[in-house]
N, C-alpha and C positions, 0 to 999 in steps of 0.2 A: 444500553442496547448497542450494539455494535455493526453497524453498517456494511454495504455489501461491499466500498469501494476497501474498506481495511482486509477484508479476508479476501476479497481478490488481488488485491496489494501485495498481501501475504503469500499466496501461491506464488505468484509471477514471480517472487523473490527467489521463490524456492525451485522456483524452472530453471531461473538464470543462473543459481547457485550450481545446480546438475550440470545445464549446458557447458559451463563456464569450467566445469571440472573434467566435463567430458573434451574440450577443446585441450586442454592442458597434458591428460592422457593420451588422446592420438595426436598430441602437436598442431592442432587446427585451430590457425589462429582467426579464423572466421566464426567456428564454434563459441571460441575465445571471448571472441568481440560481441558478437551475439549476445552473450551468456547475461557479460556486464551489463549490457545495455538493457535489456528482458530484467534484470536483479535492479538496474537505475528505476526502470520506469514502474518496477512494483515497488519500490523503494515511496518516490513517489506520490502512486496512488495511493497507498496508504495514508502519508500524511495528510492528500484529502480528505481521506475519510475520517481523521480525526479533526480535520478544520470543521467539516460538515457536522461531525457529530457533538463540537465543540459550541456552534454555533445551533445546534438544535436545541442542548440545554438549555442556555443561555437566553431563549427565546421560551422553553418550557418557564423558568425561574422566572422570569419575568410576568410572563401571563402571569404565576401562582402568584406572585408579590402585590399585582393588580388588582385581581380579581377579592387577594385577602384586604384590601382597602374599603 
C-alpha cells in the first residue's frame, strides 16, 4: 500500500519540474530556484514515504512470524 507522504512527494516533484521549466522559459531565475527546491523537497518526501512504508512491513512480517510461533 503506498503512503500519502510518496504521492505527495510525487506531485511536489512534478510542481517543481513545471515551475523549474517555467523559470527557464521566461528567464526567472527565482522561478528557477523555486522550481528545484519544490522538485528537492518532493524528491524527498517521497523517500519518507518509502522509509515509513519500508518500516511498516517490516513491523507487519514480524508480527506475522510471531504470532506463527
Amino acid at each position: 500500500m503506498t503512503n500519502q507522504d510518496i504521492i505527495e512527494g510525487q506531485v511536489k516533484q512534478v510542481q517543481g519540474k513545471i515551475e523549474d521549466a517555467y523559470g527557464d522559459l521566461t528567464n526567472s531565475p527565482e522561478h528557477d530556484a523555486h522550481g528545484k527546491a519544490t522538485e528537492a523537497a518532493g524528491e524527498v518526501q517521497e523517500g519518507v514515504g518509502h522509509i515509513k512504508e519500508a518500516i511498516q512491513n517490516a513491523v507487519k512480517k514480524a508480527e506475522l512470524e510471531s504470532s506463527a510461533q
